[in-house]
C-alpha positions as MATLAB code, in Angstrom:
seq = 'XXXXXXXXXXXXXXXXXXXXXXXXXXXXXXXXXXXXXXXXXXXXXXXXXXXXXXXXXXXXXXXXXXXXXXXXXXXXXXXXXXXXXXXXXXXXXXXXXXXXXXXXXXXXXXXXXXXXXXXXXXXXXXXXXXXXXXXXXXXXXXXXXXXXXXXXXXXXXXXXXXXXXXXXXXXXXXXXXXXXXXXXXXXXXXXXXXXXXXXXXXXXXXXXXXXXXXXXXXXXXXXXXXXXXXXXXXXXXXXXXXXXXXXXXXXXXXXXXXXXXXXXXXXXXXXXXXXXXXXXXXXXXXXXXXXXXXXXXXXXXXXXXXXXXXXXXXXXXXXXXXXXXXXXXXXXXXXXXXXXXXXXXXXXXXXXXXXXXXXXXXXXXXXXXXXXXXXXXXXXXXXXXXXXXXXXXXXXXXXXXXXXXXXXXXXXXXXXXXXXXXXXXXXXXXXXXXXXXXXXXXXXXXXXXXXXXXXXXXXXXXXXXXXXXXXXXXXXXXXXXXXXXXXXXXXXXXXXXXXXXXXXXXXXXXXXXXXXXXXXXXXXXXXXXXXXXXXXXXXXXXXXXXXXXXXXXXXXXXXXXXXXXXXXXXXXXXXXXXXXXXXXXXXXXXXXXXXXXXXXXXXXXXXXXXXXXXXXXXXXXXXXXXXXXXXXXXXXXX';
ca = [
     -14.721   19.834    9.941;
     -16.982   20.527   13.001;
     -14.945   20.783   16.199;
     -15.215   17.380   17.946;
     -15.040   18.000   22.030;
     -12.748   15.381   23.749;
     -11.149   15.054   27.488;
      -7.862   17.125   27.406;
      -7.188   16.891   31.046;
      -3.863   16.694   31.413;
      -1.336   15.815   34.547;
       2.519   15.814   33.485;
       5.168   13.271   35.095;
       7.840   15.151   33.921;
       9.160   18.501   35.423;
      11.036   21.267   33.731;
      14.213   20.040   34.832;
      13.906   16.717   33.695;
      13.093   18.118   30.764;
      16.296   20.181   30.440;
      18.871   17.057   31.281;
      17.091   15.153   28.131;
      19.885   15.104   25.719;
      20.875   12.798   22.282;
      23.971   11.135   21.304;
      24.656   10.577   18.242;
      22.934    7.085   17.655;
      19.468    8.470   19.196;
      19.322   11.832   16.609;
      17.948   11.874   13.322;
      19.460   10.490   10.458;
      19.456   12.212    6.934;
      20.057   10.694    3.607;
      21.572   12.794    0.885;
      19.951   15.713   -0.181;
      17.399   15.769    2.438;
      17.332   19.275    4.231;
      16.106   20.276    7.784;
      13.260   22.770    7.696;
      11.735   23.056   11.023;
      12.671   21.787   14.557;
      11.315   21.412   17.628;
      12.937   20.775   21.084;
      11.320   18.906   24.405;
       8.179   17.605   22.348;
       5.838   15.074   23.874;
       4.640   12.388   21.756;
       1.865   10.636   22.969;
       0.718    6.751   23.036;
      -2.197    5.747   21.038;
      -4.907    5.043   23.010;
      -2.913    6.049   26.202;
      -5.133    9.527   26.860;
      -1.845   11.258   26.937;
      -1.017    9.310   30.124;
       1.957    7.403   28.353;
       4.417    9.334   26.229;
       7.738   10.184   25.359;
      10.122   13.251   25.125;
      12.497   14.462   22.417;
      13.085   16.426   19.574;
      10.563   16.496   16.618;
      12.157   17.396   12.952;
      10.189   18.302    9.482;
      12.557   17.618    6.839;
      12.297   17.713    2.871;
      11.384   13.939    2.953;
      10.022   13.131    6.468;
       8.757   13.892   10.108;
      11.254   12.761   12.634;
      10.803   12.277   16.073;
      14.005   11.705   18.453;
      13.838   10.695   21.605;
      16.669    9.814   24.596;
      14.062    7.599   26.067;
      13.865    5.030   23.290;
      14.791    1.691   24.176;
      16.877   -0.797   21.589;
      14.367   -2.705   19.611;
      17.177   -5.400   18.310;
      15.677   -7.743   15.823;
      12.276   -7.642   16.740;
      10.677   -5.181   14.480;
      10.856   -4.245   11.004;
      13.539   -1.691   10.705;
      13.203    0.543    7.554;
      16.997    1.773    6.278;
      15.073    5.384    5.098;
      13.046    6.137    8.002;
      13.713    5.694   11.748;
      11.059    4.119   14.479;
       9.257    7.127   15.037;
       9.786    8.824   11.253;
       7.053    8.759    8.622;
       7.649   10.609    5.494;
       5.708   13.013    4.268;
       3.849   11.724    1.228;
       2.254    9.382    3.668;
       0.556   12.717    5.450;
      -3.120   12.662    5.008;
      -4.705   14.837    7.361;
      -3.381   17.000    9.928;
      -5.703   18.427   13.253;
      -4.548   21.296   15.626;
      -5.664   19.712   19.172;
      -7.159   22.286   21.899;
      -8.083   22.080   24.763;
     -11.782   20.829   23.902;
     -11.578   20.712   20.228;
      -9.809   18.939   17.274;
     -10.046   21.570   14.232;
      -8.972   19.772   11.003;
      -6.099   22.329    9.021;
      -6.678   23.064    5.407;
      -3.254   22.466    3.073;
      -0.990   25.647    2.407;
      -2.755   27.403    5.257;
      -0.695   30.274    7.793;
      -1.903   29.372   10.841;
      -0.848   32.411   13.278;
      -2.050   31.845   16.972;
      -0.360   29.467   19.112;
      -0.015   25.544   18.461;
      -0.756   23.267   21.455;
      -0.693   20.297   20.268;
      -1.115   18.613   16.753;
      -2.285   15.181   15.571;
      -1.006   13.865   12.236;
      -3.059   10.968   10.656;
      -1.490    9.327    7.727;
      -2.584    7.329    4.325;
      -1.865    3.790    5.973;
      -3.937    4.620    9.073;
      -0.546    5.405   11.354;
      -1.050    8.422   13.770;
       1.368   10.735   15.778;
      -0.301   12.973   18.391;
       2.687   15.430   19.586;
       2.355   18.351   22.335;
       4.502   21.427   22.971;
       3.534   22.099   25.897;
       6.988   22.349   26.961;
       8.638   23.699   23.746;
       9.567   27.267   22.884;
       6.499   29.513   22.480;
       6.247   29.425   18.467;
       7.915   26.203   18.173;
       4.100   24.548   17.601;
       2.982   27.409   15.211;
       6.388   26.459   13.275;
       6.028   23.469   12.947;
       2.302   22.809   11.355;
       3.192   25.539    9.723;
       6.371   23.972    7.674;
       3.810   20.547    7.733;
       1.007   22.482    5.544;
       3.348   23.747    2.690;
       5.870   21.089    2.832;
       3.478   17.716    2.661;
       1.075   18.572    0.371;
       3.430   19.629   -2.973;
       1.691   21.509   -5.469;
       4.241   20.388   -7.801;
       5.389   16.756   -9.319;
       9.378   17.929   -9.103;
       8.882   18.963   -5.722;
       8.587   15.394   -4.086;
      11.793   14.043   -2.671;
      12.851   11.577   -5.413;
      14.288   14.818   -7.311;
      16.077   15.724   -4.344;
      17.354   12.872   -3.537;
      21.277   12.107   -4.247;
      22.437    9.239   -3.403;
      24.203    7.053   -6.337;
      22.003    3.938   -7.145;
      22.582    0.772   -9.094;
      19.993   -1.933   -9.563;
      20.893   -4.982   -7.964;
      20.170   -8.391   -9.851;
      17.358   -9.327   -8.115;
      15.119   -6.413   -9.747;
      16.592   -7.803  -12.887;
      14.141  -11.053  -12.385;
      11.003   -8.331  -12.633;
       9.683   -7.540  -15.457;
       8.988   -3.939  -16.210;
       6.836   -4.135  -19.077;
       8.703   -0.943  -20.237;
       9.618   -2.198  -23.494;
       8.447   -4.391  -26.253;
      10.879   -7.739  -25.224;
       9.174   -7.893  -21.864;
       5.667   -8.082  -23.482;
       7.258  -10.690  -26.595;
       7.774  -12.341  -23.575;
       4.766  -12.581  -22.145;
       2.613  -13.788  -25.191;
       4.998  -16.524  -26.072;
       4.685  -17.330  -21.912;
       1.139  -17.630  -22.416;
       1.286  -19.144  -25.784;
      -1.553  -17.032  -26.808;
      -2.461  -17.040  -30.776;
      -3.960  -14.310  -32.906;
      -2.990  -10.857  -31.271;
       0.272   -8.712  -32.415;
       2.044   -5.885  -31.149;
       0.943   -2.690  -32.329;
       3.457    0.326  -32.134;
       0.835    2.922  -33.054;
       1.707    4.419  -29.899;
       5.394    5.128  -30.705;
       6.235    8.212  -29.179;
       3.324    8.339  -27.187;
       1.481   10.227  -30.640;
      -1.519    8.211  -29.843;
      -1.615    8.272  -26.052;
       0.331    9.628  -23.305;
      -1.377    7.467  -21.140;
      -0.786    3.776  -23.044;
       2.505    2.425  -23.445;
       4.565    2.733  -26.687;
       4.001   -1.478  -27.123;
       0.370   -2.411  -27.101;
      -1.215   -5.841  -28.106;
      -4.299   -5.890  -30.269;
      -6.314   -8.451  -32.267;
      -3.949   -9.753  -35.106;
      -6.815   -8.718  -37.955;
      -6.730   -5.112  -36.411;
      -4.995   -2.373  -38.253;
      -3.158    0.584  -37.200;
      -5.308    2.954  -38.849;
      -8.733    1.719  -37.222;
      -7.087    2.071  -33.745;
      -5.743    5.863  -34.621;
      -9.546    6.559  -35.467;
     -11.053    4.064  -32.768;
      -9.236    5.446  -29.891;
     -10.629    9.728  -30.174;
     -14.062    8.018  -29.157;
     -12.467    6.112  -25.605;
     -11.904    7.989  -22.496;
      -8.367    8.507  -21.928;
      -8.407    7.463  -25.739;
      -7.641    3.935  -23.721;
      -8.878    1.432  -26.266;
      -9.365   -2.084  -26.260;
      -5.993   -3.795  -25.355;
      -4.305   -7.209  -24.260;
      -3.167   -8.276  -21.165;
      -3.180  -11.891  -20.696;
      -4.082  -14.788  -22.332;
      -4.299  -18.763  -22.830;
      -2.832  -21.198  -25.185;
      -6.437  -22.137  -25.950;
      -6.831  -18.542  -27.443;
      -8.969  -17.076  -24.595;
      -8.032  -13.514  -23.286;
      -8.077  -11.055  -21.107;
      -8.603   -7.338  -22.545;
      -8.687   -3.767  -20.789;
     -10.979   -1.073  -22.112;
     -12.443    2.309  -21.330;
     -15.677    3.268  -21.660;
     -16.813    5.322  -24.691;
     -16.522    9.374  -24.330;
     -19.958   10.629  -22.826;
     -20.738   12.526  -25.878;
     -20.268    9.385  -28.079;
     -23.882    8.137  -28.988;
     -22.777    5.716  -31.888;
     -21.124    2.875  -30.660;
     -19.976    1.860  -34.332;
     -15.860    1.813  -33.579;
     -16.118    0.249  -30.082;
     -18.501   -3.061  -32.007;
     -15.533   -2.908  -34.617;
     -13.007   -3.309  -32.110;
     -15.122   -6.323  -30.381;
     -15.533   -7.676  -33.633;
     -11.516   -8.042  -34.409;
     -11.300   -9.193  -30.647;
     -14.029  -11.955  -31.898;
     -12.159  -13.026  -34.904;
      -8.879  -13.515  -32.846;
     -10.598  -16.047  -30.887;
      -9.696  -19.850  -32.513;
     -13.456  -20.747  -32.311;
     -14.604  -17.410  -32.981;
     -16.296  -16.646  -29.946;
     -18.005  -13.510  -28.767;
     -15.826  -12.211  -25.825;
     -17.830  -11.682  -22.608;
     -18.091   -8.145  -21.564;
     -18.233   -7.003  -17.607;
     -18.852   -4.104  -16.811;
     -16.585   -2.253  -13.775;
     -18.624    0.508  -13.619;
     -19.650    0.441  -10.058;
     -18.208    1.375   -7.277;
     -16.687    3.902   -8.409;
     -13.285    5.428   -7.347;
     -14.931    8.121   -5.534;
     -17.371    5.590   -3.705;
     -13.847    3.605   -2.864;
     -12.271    6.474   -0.826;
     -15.865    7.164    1.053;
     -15.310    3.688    2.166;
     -11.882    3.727    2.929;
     -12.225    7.109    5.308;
     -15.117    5.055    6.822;
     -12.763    2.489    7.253;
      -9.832    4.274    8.946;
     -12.172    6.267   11.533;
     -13.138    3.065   12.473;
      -9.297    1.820   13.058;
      -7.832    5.143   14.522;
     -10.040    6.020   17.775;
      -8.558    8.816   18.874;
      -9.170    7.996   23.112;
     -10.676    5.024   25.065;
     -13.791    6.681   24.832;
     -14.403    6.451   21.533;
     -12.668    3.160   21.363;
     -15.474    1.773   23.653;
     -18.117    3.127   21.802;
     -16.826    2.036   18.825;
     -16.414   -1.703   19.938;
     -19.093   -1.875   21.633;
     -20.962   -1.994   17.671;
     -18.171   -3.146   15.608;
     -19.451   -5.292   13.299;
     -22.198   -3.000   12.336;
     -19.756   -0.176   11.859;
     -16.990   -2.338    9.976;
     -20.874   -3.127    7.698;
     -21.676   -0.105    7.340;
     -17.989    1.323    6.019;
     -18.926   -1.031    2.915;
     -15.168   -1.653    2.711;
     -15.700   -5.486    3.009;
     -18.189   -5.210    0.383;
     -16.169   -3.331   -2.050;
     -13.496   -6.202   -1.653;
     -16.254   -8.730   -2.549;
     -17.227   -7.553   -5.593;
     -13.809   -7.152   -7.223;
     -13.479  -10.738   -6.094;
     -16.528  -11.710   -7.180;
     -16.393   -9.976  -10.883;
     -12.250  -11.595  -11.197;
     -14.079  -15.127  -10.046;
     -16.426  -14.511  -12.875;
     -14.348  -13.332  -15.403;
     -12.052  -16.355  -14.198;
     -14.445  -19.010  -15.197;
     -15.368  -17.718  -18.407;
     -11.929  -17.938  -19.506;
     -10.625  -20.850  -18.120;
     -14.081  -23.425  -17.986;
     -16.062  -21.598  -21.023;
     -12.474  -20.548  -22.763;
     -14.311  -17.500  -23.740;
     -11.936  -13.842  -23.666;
     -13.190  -11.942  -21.249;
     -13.291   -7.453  -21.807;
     -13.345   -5.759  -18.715;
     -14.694   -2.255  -19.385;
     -14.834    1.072  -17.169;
     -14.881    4.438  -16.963;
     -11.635    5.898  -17.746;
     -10.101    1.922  -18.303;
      -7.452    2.777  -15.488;
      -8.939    1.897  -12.091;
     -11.149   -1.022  -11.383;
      -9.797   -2.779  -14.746;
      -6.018   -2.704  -12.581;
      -7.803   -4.561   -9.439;
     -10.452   -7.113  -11.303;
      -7.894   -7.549  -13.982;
      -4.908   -8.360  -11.640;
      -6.995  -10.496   -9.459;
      -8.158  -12.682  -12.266;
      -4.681  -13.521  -13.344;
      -3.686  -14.801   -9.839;
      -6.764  -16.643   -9.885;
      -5.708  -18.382  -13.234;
      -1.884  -18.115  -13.391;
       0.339  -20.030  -10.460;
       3.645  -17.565  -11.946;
       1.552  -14.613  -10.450;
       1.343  -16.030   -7.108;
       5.205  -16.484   -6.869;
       7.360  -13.107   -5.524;
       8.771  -12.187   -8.581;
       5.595  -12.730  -11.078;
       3.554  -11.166   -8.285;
       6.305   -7.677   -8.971;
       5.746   -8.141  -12.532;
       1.727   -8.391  -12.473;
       1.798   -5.037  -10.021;
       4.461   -4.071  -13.255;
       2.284   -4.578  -15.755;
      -1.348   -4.035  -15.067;
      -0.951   -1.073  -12.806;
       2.495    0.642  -13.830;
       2.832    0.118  -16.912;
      -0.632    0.337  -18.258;
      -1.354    3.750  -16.300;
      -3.026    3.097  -12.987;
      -3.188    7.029  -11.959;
      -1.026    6.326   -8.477;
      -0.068   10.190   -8.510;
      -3.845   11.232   -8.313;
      -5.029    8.352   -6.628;
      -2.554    8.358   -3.464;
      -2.476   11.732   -3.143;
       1.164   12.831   -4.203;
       0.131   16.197   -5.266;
      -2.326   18.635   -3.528;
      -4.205   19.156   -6.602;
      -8.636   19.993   -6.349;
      -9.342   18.341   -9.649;
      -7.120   15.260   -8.056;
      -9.820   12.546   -6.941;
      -7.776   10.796   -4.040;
      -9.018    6.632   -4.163;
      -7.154    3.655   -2.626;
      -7.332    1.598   -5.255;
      -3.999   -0.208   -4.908;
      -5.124   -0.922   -1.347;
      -8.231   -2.594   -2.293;
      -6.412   -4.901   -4.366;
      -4.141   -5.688   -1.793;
      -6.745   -6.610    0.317;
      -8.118   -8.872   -2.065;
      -4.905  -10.547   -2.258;
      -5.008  -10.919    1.331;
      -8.146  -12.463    1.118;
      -6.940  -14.919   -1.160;
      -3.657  -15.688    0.628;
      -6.427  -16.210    3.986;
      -7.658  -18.867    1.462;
      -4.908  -20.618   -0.121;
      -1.861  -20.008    2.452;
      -0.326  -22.805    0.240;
      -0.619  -21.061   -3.187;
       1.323  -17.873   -2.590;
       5.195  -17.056   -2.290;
       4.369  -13.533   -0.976;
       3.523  -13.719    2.402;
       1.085  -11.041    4.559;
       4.097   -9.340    5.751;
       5.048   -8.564    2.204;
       1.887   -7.100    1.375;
       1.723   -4.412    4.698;
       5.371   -3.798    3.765;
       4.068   -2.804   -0.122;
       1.096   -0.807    1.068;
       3.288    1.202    3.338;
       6.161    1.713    0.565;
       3.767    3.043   -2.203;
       3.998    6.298    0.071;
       7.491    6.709    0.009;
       8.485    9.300   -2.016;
      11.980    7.896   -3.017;
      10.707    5.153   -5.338;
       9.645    6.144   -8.919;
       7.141    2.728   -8.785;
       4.653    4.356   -7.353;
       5.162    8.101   -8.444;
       3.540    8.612  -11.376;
       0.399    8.299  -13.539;
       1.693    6.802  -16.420;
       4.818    5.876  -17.839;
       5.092    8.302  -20.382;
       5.229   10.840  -17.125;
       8.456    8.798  -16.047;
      10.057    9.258  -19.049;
       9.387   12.592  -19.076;
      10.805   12.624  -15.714;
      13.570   10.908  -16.178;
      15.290   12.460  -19.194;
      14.760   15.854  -17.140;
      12.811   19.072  -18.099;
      15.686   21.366  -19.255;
      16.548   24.381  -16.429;
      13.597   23.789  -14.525;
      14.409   20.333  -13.429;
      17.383   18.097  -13.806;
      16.514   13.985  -14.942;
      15.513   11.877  -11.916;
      16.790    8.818  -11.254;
      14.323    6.018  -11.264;
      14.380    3.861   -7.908;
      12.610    0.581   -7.925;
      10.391   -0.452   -5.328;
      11.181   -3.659   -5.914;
      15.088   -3.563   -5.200;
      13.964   -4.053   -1.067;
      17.582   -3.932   -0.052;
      17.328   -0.201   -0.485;
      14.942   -0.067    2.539;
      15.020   -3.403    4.389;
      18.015   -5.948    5.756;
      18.220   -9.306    4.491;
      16.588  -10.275    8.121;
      13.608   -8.631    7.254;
      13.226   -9.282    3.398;
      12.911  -13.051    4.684;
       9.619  -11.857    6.185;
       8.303  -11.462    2.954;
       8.213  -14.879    1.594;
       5.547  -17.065    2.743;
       7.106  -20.465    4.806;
       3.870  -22.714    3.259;
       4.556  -21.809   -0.239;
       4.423  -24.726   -2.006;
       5.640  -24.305   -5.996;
       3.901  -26.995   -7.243;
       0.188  -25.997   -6.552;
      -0.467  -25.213   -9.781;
      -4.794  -25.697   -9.928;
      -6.839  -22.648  -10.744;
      -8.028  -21.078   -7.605;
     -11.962  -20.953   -6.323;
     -12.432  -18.266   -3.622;
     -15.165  -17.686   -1.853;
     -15.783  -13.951   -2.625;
     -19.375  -13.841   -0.167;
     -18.998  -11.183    2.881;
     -19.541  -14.842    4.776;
     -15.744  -15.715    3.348;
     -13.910  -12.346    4.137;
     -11.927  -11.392    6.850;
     -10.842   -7.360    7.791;
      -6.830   -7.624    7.766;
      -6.125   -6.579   11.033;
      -2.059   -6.811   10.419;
      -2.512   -4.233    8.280;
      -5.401   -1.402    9.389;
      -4.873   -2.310   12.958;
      -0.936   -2.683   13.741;
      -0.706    1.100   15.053;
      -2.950    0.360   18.203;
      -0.573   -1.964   20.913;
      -3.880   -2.331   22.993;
      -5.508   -4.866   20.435;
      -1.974   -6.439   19.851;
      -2.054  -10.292   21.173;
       1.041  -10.663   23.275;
       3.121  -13.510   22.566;
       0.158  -14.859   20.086;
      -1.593  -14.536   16.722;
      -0.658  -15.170   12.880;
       2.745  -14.066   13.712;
       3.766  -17.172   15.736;
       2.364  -19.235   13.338;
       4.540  -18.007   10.787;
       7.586  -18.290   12.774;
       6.988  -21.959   13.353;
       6.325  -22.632   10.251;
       9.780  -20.945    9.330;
      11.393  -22.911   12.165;
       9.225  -26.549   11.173;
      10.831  -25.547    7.231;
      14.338  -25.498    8.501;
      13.404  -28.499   10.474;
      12.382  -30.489    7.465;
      15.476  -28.878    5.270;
      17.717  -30.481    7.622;
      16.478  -33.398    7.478;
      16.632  -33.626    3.617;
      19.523  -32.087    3.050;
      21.779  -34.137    6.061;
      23.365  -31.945    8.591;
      27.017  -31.598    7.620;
      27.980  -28.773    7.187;
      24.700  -27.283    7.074;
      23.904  -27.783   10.750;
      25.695  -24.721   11.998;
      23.350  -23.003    9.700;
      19.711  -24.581   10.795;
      20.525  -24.593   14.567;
      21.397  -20.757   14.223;
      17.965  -20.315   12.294;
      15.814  -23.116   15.040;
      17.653  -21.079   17.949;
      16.381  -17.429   16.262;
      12.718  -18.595   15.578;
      12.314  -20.007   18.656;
      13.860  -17.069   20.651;
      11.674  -14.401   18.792;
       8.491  -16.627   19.014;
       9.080  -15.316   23.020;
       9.354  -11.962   22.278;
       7.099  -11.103   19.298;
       3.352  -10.246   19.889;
       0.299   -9.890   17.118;
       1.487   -7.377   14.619;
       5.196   -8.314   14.385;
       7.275   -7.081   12.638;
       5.168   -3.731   12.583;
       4.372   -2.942   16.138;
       7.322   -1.083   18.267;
       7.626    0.916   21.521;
       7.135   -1.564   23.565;
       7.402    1.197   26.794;
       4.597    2.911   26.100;
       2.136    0.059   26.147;
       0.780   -1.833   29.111;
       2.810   -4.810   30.743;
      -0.301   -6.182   30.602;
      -2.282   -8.416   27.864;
      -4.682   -5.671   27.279;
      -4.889   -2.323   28.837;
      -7.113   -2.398   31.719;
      -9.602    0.230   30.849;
     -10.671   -1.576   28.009;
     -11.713   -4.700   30.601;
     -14.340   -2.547   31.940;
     -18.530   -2.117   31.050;
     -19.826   -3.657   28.327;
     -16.416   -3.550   25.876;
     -16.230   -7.431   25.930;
     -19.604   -8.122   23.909;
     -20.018  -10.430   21.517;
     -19.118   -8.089   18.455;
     -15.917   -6.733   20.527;
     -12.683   -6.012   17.811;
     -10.783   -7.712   21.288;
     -12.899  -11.118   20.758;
     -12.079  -10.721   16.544;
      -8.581  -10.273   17.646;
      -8.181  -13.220   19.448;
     -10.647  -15.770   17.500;
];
């Protein structure tokens, strides 16, 4: 990376003896969970505000662990209720899978450190930008001489793992037992949960196929796949050699009027004769009641690689590093959020699920989506089409058990793709983001239509990057399996952890959050987006929740959601009498309404309240030409 020159001058408020009577107790230090291990430790570290210039920040004591970066800090005031509290990770913690990049800061240069490096010299400072757009800019200019050196150091070889088994999950101990409400979510692990599904959707003419048993077939499909009834398990041993992946034509949803939705890969490059993949279409043909020729779309573009482009486009855009660049970049906004394509991308996955939509619920044709290696852009388009169709998707628990099925189950590469292991053949992507920010879109669209509410989604984005959870882990399931019956001396069997049992990470207070207070169960109608860059919004609760300066004090979607919470109680009372239930609903009208005067624009995610300005907006940004008519300050507050 070419060194970038930036204003370093720097005037500390703090003296060496303030820095000395800086101590913890035991509430402020770091806590560890079971078989997490220090490895490095810093003391009298300076962490610095975003967007502060290095005018705002606090002191403490900065820990790299087996799991996480920790920062601890005397200074840090009690955040109460107001702010999402995660049971693994502390305030200032961020674990380590969610490392992307990290810069040594000089005096007039930012210098961009390569992965498994030794850097030698001595570390000023250090800026660590992360996969969900979070960044931590830390100084030791106070610290011990080396303490700097040691700890980018213990960063390099410690975040980027060259192995699977060295991620935390196989380190971590502590005893865990499903709770019942992952029980509602279906896996799509076995061959009940996808019975299940085809009598759900009453769809006629496909079977299961165990070809796959024992993964002989493919490591990367599932033991239980569905195919066309008329389809034998010889002619998908010899159809799948010619598929990338060997990912051949398979089922994933359908209709009671016999229309469906099928996943496929494209054929192998060297493949010229297309004779097995036009015997496969043919059997998906014949398994339509009418006999109908499925419609084919083709995912081919963007690709994966085009995807991340975007997204890094994306994220310079939403972590300015000082007001300077801030300015600039506001000052042209619009035509830099354009020209990151990332809005574009999310348009034509909505656009080609819209399509695919239609054909199979108004022309009750089965639809084939077909890419590359079947694993990527079939997960978003596919996923998206069956909210657009299917009102048990929209709810919480069907929404778990589409992210089940379409990306876990069926082999959405999350290990390659979010960048578990430091790998060069690895092609890093945000897929799963894109997706998410489709479903945003749509939730934008039809607040009424979805139990899962915009908190919920952040909250997912941000979890998928915790390596504790086996959800998100892997690249197939055949890998967890692997994983979990061990790999003799080498490794003993890790214990899976669902994502989706939240009480391992959040309070009851703040799994509320994730339900959406307009969900309304009986909005059951197809839904009609508009998937034009004229109908999209950028998600600002999500890419821009780490900058306090564009947070709306006291305002924005977050209010509205908390009276809407407080209006549903309202109306609960009211239907249900007040009895004995009116303790309940004045404790609940007496919480909304007192955090509706303390929350501000990216509740429940924003925190630190001390290091931001008392004010609405930071003061420097008031000045010049920042307020234009394509300002991010003006988006913010429309």
């Amino acid at each position: 990376m070419n060194d970038i020159k930036e204003d370093s001058r720097f005037k500390s408020y703090i003296g060496e003896t303030e820095l000395e009577s800086i101590t913890l107790d035991d509430s402020q230090r770091t806590k560890f969970l079971d078989g997490e291990t220090i490895v490095c430790e810093a003391q009298k570290v300076l962490m610095y505000a975003p967007l502060s210039d290095r005018k705002k920040h606090l002191v403490g004591v900065l820990t790299i662990t087996t799991f996480k970066v920790s920062f601890a800090t005397a200074e840090e005031v009690e955040f109460s209720n107001c702010y999402q509290q995660n049971l693994l990770l502390g305030i200032n913690d961020i674990c380590l899978s969610s490392i992307d990049v990290i810069y040594q800061v000089g005096d007039r240069t930012k210098k961009k450190l390569s992965p498994g490096q030794n850097v030698t010299g001595r570390v000023k400072e250090i800026l660590i930008l992360c996969k969900n757009m979070k960044y931590l800019e830390f100084s030791f200019k106070f610290s011990d001489k080396d303490s700097g050196k040691n700890i980018v150091n213990a960063l390099l070889h410690h975040a980027y793992p060259k192995r699977h088994t060295l991620l935390f999950a196989y380190d971590y101990k502590e005893p865990y037992i499903s709770n019942t409400l992952v029980k509602e979510v279906r896996l799509f692990q076995t061959r009940l949960d996808w019975e299940k599904e085809i009598k759900r959707t009453k769809c006629q003419n496909w079977r299961i196929s165990h070809v796959n048993v024992n993964y002989q077939v493919s490591p990367l499909l599932l033991e239980t796949i569905i195919v066309p009834q008329s389809v034998t398990d010889n002619i998908i041993k010899e159809a799948v050699e010619k598929f990338r992946n060997r990912c051949c034509p398979i089922w994933v949803w359908g209709t009671s009027k016999g229309a469906a939705l099928v996943r496929m890969a494209d054929l192998l490059p060297t493949i010229t004769d297309r004779t097995e993949e036009n015997k496969l279409l043919e059997h998906i043909r014949k398994s339509h009641p009418e006999k109908r020729a499925p419609y084919i779309i083709d995912l081919s573009l963007p690709t994966p690689k085009d995807i991340n482009t975007s997204y890094l486009k994306l994220r310079e855009l939403c972590t300015p590093e000082n007001t300077r660049v801030f300015k600039s970049q506001d000052f042209k906004f619009y035509g830099l959020l354009d020209s990151t394509k990332w809005l574009s991308y999310v348009s034509v996955c909505l656009t080609k699920a819209k399509e695919a939509a239609e054909q199979i619920s108004i022309c009750e044709s089965t639809v084939v989506l077909q890419e590359g290696n079947g694993q990527d852009l079939n997960c978003v388009v596919s996923s998206l089409t069956q909210l657009i169709l299917d009102p048990f998707f929209r709810t919480k628990f069907g929404f778990q058990s589409l992210i089940q099925k379409d990306w876990v189950a069926l082999g959405h590469p999350f290990a390659n793709r979010l960048g578990h292991i430091l790998c060069k053949e690895i092609e890093q992507s945000p897929l799963f983001l894109l997706f998410l920010d489709c479903v945003w879109q749509l939730l934008q669209q039809f607040p009424t239509a979805f139990q899962v509410s915009e908190t919920y989604l952040t909250t997912l984005w941000d979890s998928a990057h915790i390596s504790v959870f086996d959800t998100f882990l892997f690249n197939c399931q055949h890998q967890r399996l692997m994983a979990e019956f061990g790999s003799g001396n080498s490794h003993p069997p890790l214990v899976l952890r669902s994502v989706w049992d939240w009480r391992e990470q959040f309070s009851e207070r703040d799994i509320g959050l994730f339900c959406n207070p307009l969900f309304d169960d009986s909005y059951k109608a197809v839904l009609k987006p508009h998937t034009g860059l004229a109908g999209l919004e950028i998600w600002t609760h999500c890419y821009f929740r780490w900058l306090p300066d564009l947070e709306i004090r006291k305002g924005g979607r977050p209010q509205i959601d908390l009276y809407s919470r407080y209006l549903v109680s309202e109306i609960l009372q009211s239907q249900q009498g007040i009895g004995e239930l009116n303790g309940k609903f004045n404790r609940n009208k007496e919480e909304y309404l007192s955090l509706t005067r303390k929350v501000n624009g990216f509740y429940p995610f924003s925190h630190n309240p001390e290091l931001v300005s008392s004010d609405p907006i930071n003061n420097v940004l008031l000045t010049g030409d920042t307020l234009d008519s394509q300002s991010i300050l003006n988006f913010n507050n429309d």
